[in-house]
SEGUGU-952465 format. One record per residue (C-alpha): residue number from 1; residue in three letters; x, z, y. Coordinates in steps of 0.05 Angstrom, whole numbers, plus 5000, padded with zeros to 4 digits. Example, Ala and Ser with C-alpha at 12.3 -4.5 7.8 and 13.67 -1.06 7.14 Angstrom:
<nodes>
(1; "ala"; (5246; 5156; 4910))
(2; "ser"; (5273; 5143; 4979))
</nodes>
This chain:
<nodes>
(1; "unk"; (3990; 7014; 8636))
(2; "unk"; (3930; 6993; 8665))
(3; "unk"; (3883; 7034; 8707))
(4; "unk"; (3802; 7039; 8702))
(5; "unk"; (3747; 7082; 8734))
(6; "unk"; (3701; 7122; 8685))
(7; "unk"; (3640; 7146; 8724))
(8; "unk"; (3602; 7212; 8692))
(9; "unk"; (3538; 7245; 8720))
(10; "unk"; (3561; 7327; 8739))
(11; "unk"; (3508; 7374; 8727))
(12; "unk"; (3526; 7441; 8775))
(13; "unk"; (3475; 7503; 8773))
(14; "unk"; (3452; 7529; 8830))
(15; "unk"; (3514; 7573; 8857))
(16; "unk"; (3555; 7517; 8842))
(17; "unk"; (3512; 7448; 8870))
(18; "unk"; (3514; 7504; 8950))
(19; "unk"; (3584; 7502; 8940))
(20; "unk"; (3597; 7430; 8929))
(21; "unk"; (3547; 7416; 8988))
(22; "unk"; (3589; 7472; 9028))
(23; "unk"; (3654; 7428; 9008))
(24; "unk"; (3625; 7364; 9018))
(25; "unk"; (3601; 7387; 9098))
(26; "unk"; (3668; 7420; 9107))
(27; "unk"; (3694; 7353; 9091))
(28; "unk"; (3655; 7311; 9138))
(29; "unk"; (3673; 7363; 9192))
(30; "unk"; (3749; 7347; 9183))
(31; "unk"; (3737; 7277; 9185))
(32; "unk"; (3707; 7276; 9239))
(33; "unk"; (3759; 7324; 9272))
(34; "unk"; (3808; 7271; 9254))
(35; "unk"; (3778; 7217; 9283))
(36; "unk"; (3762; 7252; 9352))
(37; "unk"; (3835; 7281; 9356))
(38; "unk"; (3856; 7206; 9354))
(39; "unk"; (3807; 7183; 9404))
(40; "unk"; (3817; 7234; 9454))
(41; "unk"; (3903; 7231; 9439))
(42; "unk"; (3897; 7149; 9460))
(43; "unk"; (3850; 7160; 9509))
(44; "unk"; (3879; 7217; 9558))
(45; "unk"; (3951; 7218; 9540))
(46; "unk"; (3964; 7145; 9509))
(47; "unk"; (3992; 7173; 9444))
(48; "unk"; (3978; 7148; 9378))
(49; "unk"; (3961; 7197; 9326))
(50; "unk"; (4002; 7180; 9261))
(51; "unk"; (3970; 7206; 9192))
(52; "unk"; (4043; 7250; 9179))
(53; "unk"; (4025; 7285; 9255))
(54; "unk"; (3956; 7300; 9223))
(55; "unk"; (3987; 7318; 9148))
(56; "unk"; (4037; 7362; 9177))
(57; "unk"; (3983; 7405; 9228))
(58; "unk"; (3930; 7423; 9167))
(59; "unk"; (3970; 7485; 9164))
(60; "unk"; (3965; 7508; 9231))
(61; "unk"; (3884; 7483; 9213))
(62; "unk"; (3879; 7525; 9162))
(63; "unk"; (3900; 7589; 9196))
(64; "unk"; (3847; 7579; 9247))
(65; "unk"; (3791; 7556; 9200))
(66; "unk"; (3803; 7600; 9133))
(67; "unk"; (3749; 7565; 9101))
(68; "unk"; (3776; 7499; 9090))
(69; "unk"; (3838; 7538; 9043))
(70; "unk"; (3793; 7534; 8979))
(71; "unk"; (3784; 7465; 8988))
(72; "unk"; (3858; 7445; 8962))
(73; "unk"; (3916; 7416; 9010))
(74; "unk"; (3919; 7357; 8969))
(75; "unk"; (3840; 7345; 8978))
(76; "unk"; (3849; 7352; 9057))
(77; "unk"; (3902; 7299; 9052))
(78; "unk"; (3861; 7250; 9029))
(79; "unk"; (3809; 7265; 9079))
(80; "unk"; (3845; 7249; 9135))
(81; "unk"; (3884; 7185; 9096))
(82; "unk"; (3808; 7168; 9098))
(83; "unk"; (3809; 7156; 9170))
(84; "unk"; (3879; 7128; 9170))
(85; "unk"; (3854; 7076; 9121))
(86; "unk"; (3788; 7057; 9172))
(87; "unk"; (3841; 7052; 9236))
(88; "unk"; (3884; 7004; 9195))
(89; "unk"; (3826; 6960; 9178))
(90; "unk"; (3804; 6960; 9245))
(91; "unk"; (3875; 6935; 9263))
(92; "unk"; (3871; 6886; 9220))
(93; "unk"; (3812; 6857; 9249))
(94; "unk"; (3775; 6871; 9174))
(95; "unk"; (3722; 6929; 9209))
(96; "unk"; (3689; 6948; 9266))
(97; "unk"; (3727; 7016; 9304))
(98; "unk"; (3722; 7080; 9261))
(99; "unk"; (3660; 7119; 9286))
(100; "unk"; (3640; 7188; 9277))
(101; "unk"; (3606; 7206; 9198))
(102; "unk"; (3533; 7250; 9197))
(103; "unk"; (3527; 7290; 9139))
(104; "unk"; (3479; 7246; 9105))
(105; "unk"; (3515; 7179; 9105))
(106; "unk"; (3584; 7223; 9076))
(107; "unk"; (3593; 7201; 9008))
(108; "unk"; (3646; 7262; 8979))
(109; "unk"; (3716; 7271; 8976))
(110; "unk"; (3771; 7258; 8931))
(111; "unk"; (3828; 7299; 8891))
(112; "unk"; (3885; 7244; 8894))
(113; "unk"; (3936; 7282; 8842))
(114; "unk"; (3921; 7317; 8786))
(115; "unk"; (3929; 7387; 8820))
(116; "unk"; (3859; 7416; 8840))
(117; "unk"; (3823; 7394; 8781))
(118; "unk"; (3826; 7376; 8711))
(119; "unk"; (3782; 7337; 8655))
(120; "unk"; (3766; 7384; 8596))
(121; "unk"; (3737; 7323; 8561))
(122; "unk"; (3759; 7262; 8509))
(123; "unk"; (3725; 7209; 8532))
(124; "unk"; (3651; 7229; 8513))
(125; "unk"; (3614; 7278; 8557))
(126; "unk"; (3652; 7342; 8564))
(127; "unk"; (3663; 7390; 8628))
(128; "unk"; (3703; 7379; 8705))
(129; "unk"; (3737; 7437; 8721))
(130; "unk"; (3750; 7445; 8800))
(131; "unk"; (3794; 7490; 8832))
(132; "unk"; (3753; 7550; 8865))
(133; "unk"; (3692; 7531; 8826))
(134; "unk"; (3690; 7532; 8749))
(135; "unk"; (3673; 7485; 8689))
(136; "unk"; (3617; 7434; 8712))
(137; "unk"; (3578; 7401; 8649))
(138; "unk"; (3593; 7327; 8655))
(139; "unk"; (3556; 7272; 8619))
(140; "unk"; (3588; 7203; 8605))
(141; "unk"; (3628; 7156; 8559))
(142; "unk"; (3686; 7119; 8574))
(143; "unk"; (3704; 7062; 8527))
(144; "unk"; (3787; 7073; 8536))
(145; "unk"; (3805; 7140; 8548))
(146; "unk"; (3879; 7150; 8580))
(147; "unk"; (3908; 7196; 8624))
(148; "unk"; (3866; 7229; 8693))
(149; "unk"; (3907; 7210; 8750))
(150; "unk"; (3855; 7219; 8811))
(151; "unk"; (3783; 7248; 8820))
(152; "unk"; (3726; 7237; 8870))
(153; "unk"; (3667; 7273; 8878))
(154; "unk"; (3604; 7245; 8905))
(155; "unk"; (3529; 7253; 8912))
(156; "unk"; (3487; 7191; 8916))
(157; "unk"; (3420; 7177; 8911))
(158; "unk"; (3409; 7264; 8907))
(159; "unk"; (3459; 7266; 8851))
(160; "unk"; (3527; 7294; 8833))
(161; "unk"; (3581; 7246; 8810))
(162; "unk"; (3645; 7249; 8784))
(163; "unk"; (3691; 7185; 8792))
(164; "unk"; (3756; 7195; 8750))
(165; "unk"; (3808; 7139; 8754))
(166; "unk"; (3841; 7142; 8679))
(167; "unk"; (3910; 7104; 8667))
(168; "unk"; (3903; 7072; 8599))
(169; "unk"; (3924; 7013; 8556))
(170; "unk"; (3852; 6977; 8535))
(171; "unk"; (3840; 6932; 8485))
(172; "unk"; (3787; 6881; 8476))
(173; "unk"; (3781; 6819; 8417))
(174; "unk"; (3767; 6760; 8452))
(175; "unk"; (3734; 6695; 8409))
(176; "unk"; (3778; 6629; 8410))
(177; "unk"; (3747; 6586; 8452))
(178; "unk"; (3748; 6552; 8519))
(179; "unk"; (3686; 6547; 8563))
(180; "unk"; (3659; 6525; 8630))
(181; "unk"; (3615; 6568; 8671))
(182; "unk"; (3565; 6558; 8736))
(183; "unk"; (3525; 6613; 8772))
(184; "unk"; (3466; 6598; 8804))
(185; "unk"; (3407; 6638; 8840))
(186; "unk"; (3356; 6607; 8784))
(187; "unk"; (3387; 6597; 8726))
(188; "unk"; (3447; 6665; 8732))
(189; "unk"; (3487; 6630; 8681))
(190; "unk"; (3504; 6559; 8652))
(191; "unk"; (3546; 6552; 8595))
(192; "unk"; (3589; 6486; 8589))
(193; "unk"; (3546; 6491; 8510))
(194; "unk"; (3487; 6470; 8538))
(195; "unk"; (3468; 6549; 8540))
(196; "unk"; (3429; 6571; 8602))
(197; "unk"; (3418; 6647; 8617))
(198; "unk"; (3361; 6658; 8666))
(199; "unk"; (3364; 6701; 8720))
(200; "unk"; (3315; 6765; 8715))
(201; "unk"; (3301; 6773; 8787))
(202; "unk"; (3292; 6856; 8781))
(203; "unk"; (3291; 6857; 8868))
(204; "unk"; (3225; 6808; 8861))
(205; "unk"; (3194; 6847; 8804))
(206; "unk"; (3205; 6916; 8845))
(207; "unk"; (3185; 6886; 8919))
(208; "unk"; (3117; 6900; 8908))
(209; "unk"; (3124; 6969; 8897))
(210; "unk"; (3168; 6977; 8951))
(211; "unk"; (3131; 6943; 8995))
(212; "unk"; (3075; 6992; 8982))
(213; "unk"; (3115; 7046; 8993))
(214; "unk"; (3143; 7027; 9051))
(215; "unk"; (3070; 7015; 9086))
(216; "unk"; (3056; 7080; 9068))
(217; "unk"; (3123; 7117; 9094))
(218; "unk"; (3102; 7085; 9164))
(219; "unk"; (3042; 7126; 9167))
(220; "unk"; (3081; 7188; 9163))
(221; "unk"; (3114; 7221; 9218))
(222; "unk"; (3183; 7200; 9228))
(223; "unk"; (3248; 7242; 9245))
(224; "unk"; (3262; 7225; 9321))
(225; "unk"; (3341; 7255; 9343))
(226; "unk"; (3342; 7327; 9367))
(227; "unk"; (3270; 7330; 9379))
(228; "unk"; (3224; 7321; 9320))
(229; "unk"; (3230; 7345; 9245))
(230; "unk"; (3210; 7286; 9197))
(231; "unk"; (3147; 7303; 9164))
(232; "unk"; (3156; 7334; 9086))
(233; "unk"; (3112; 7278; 9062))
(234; "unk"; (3148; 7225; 9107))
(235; "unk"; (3211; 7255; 9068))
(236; "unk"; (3176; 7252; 8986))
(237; "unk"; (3163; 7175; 9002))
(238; "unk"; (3239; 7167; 9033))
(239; "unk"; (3258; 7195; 8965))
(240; "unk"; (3206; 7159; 8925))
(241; "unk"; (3234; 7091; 8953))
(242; "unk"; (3317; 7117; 8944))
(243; "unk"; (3288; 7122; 8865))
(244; "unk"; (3250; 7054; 8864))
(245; "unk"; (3310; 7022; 8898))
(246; "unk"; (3369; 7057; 8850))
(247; "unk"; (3328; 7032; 8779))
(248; "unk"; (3338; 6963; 8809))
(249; "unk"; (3418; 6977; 8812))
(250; "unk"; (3419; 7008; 8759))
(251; "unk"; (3379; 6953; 8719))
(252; "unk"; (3423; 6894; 8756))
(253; "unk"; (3486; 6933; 8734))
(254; "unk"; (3472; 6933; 8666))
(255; "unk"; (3453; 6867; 8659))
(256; "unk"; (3518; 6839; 8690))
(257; "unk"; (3558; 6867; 8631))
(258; "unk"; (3521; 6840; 8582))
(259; "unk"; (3521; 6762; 8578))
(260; "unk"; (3595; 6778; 8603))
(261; "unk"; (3604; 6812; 8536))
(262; "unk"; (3573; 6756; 8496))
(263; "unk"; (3616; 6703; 8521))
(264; "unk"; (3673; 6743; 8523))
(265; "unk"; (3665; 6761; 8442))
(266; "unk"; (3652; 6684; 8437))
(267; "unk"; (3715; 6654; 8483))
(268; "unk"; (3780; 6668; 8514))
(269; "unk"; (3792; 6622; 8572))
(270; "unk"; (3733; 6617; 8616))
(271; "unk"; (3733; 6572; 8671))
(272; "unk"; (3683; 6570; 8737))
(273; "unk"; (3686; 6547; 8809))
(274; "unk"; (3716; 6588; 8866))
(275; "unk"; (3653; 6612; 8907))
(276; "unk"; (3657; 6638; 8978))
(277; "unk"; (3608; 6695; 8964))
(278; "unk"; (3623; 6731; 9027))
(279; "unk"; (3606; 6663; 9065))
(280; "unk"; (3551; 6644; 9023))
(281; "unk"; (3512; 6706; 9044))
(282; "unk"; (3532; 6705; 9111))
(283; "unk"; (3474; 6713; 9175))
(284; "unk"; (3449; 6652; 9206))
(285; "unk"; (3458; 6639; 9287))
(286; "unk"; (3382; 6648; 9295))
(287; "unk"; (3334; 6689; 9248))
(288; "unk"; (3314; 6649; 9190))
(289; "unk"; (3271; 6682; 9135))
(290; "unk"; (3286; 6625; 9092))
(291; "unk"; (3365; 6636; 9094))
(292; "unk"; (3347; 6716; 9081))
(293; "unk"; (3306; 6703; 9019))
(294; "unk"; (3367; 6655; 9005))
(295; "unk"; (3424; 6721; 9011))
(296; "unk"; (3382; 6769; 8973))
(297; "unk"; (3365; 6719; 8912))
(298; "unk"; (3438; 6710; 8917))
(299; "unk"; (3456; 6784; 8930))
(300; "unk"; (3406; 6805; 8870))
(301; "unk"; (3433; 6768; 8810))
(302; "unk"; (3501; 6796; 8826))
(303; "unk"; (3553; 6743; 8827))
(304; "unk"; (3609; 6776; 8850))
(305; "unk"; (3597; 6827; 8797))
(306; "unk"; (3594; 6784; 8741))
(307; "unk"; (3654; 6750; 8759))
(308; "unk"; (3693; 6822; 8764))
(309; "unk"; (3674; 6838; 8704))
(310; "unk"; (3685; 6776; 8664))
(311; "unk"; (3754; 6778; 8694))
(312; "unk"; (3768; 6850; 8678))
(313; "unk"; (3749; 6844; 8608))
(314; "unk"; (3789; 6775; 8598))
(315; "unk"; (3857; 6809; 8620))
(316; "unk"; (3838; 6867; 8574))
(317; "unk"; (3836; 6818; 8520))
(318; "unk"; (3895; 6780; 8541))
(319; "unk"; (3845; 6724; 8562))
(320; "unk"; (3846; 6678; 8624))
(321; "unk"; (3796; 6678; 8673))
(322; "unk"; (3807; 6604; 8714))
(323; "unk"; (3764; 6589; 8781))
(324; "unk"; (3769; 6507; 8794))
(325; "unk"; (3775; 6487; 8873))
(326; "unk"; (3709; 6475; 8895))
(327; "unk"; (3722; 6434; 8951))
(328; "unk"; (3770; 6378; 8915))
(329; "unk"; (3732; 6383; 8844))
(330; "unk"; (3668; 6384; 8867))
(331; "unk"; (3632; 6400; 8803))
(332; "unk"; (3573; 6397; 8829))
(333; "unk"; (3571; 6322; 8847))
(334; "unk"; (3621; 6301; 8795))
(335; "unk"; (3601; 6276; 8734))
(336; "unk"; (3628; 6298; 8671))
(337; "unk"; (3628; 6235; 8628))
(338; "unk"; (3655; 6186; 8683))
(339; "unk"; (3691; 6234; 8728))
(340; "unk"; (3652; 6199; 8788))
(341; "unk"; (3619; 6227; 8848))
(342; "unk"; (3541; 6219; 8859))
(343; "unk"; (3520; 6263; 8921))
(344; "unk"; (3461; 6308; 8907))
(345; "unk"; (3409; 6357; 8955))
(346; "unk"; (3397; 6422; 8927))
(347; "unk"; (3318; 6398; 8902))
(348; "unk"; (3361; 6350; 8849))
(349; "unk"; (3366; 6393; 8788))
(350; "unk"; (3376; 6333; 8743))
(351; "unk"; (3449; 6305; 8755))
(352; "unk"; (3445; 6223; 8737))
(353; "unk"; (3507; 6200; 8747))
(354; "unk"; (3506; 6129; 8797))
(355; "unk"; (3557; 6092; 8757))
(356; "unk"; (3502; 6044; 8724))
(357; "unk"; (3552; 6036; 8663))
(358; "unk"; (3559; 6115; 8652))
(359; "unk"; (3480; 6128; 8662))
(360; "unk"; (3502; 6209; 8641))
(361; "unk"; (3443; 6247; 8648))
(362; "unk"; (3448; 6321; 8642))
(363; "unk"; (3422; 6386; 8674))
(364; "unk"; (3463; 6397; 8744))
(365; "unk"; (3485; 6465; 8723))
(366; "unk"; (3504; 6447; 8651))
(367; "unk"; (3545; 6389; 8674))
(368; "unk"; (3576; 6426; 8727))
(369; "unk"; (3600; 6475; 8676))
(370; "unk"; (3626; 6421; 8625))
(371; "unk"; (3674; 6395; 8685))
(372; "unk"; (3695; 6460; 8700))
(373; "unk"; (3713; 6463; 8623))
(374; "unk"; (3744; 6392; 8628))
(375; "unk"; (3791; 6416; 8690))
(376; "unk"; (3808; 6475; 8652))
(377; "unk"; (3837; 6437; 8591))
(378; "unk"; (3883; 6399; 8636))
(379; "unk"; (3914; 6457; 8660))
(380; "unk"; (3971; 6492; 8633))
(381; "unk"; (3966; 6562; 8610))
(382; "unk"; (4031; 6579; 8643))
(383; "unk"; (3988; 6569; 8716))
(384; "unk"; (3935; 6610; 8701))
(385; "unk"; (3916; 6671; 8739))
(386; "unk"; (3954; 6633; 8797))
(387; "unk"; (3992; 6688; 8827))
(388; "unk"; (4025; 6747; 8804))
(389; "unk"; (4001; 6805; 8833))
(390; "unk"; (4057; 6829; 8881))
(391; "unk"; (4056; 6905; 8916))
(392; "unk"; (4039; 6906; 8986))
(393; "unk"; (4039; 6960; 9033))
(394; "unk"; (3973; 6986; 9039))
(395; "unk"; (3988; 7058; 9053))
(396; "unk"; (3966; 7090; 8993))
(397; "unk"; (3977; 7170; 8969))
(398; "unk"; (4034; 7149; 8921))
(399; "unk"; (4067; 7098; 8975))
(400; "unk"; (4071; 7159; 9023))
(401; "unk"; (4102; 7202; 8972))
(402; "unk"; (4151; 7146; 8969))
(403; "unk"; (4159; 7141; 9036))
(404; "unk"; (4164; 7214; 9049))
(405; "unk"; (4219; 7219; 8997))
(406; "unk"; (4259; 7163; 9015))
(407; "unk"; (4267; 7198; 9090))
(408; "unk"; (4285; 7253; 9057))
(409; "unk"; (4348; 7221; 9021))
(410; "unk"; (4363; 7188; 9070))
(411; "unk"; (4373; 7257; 9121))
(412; "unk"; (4415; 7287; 9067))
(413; "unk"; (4458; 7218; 9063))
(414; "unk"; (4470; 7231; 9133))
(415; "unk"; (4480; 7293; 9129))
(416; "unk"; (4529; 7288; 9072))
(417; "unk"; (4569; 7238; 9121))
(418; "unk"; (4559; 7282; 9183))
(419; "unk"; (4594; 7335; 9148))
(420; "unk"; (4650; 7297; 9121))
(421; "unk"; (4666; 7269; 9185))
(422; "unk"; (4676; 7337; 9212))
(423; "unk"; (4721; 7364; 9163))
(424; "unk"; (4761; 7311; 9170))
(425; "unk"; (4757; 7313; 9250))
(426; "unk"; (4757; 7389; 9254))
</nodes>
């Protein structure tokens, strides 16, 4: 069983859209509870505040602040496993410390178990029911429908969303070949064929817009903290941009499935280089506008998503998805006639390979794809997908329950023994 996130748009009237704005504050507030009753624990006493301290005191919570009983235990939990999640990443050196959440910037909150909620739909549109609140009309498809194993509610962009995570078994028919791949800023996608897929730039073809818009929002009066309202023009602009700026995800997100569906349907094993995205994009030292244009053309044809979803629909179709060592290959110097290196600046889009009795002469992101393809057939199948994916500990809902009842065998093994030993020593 594998497990994939549907996302469907929720369409509340108006009694119910004040109370999911009601839950959604009510939510915020705990987090943010949660976070200060860990700062000020450390801080003045020296004590650090476990997520089963918090867990096991929403009771007490509840007594004191009635309203947060409609919003489910189970809901709650996963509030404050929020902020357990942000302290362990900060541990871990991956994020800055936790800081307190305003209303605005709160995305929603999620129903990790099945209790609190329920999908009265097949796949295709249909209706959320929520605990406390009714049937909300939901529009959406999901290709593989399964079983509804956790629900999270959120409101971006001024709209209501419902993300269900659906355990399924998905199937996909893959073609029968083997092909090499290489992403580029310029050209998004080139095939190992000789096929080159163009990258549509919809940031560049919005800027303008945007740009507009922005001149105009400075004009307006601005919110300042605690001492002056933003201006309800300043605020139809803000909004106007939010729209501008969510057609250009929108539009970027549907174009990374498709060319990942067409060479899916053609091939089975597709092979690219390993790309340090996260590096790649990376600020300079010093302000560069160059190196910024740089990250967003990279940011904006959506690398890291096409390779997600190439991968995820490979393992659906019991594909491969193979990513060559950039540093020791070098695909991009290598040719893929001779196998020899001819060093290259990023103006040479022509590769011409140095070895005067090879004289290959190819595009440099065509024949960087055919020796990704070339590395690919000398590997064996048996080595793809390198490593197995092993459990780890991150200190999810369903480890905890794990956890939780694993302490509770062992107290009744003890127990058990404890009582033995006095019957026997009476």
């Amino acid at each position: 069983m594998q497990t994939r996130r549907i996302t469907g748009r929720l369409y509340p009237n108006r009694h119910q859209e004040s109370k999911l704005f009601e839950w959604r504050r009510l939510h915020c507030y705990l987090y943010n509870a949660a976070l200060s009753n860990r700062k000020t624990q450390y801080q003045q006493l020296g004590h650090s505040v476990s997520y089963f301290e918090q867990q096991n005191s929403l009771p007490e919570f509840k007594e004191v602040w009635p309203k947060f009983k409609e919003l489910g235990s189970h809901a709650l939990q996963a509030t404050l496993k929020r902020v357990d999640f942000a302290y362990q990443r900060f541990f871990k050196g991956l994020a800055k410390y936790p800081k307190f959440k305003s209303i605005r910037h709160y995305s929603g909150w999620t129903y990790p178990c099945p209790s609190g909620w329920k999908a009265e739909t097949d796949g295709k549109n249909g209706y959320l029911k929520l605990s406390n609140l009714g049937r909300i009309q939901m529009r959406g498809q999901a290709r593989t429908w399964g079983n509804p194993t956790t629900c999270t509610i959120v409101y971006p962009q001024d709209k209501w969303y419902a993300s269900i995570t659906v355990a399924c078994e998905p199937k996909r028919e893959l073609g029968s070949g083997i092909v090499g791949m290489d992403l580029g800023c310029k050209v998004a996608i080139a095939l190992s064929t000789g096929e080159i897929i163009k990258a549509p730039q919809f940031l560049i073809q919005a800027q303008p817009k945007i740009r507009h818009l922005a001149k105009k929002l400075r004009r307006k009066r601005q919110p300042e903290k605690r001492k002056v309202k933003a201006d309800r023009r300043w605020l139809a602009t803000q909004k106007r941009i939010r729209k501008q700026k969510r057609k250009v995800a929108n539009q970027r997100q549907n174009w990374v499935h498709q060319p990942a569906t067409e060479i899916t349907c053609r091939h089975s094993i597709v092979a690219t280089e390993k790309l340090n995205l996260q590096g790649m994009t990376r600020k300079g030292k010093r302000q560069n506008k160059q190196k910024a244009g740089l990250n967003r053309s990279i940011l904006d044809v959506g690398m890291g998503m096409r390779r997600s979803a190439l991968k995820y629909k490979l393992v659906e179709g019991e594909g491969f998805f193979m990513e060559a060592p950039t540093q020791k290959l070098k695909p991009t110097q290598r040719c893929a006639k001779c196998w020899q290196l001819t060093p290259k600046t990023l103006s040479d889009r022509i590769h011409v390979c140095s070895n005067p009795e090879c004289g290959h002469r190819e595009d440099r992101d065509i024949n960087a794809a055919q020796v990704c393809e070339i590395w690919a057939r000398g590997q064996e199948l048996t080595s793809l997908d390198v490593e197995p994916s092993s459990a780890t500990d991150c200190g999810s809902m369903r480890q905890l329950g794990a956890r939780k009842r694993q302490k509770s065998r062992a107290s009744e093994v003890v127990h058990v023994v404890e009582s033995g030993h006095r019957e026997r020593n009476p």
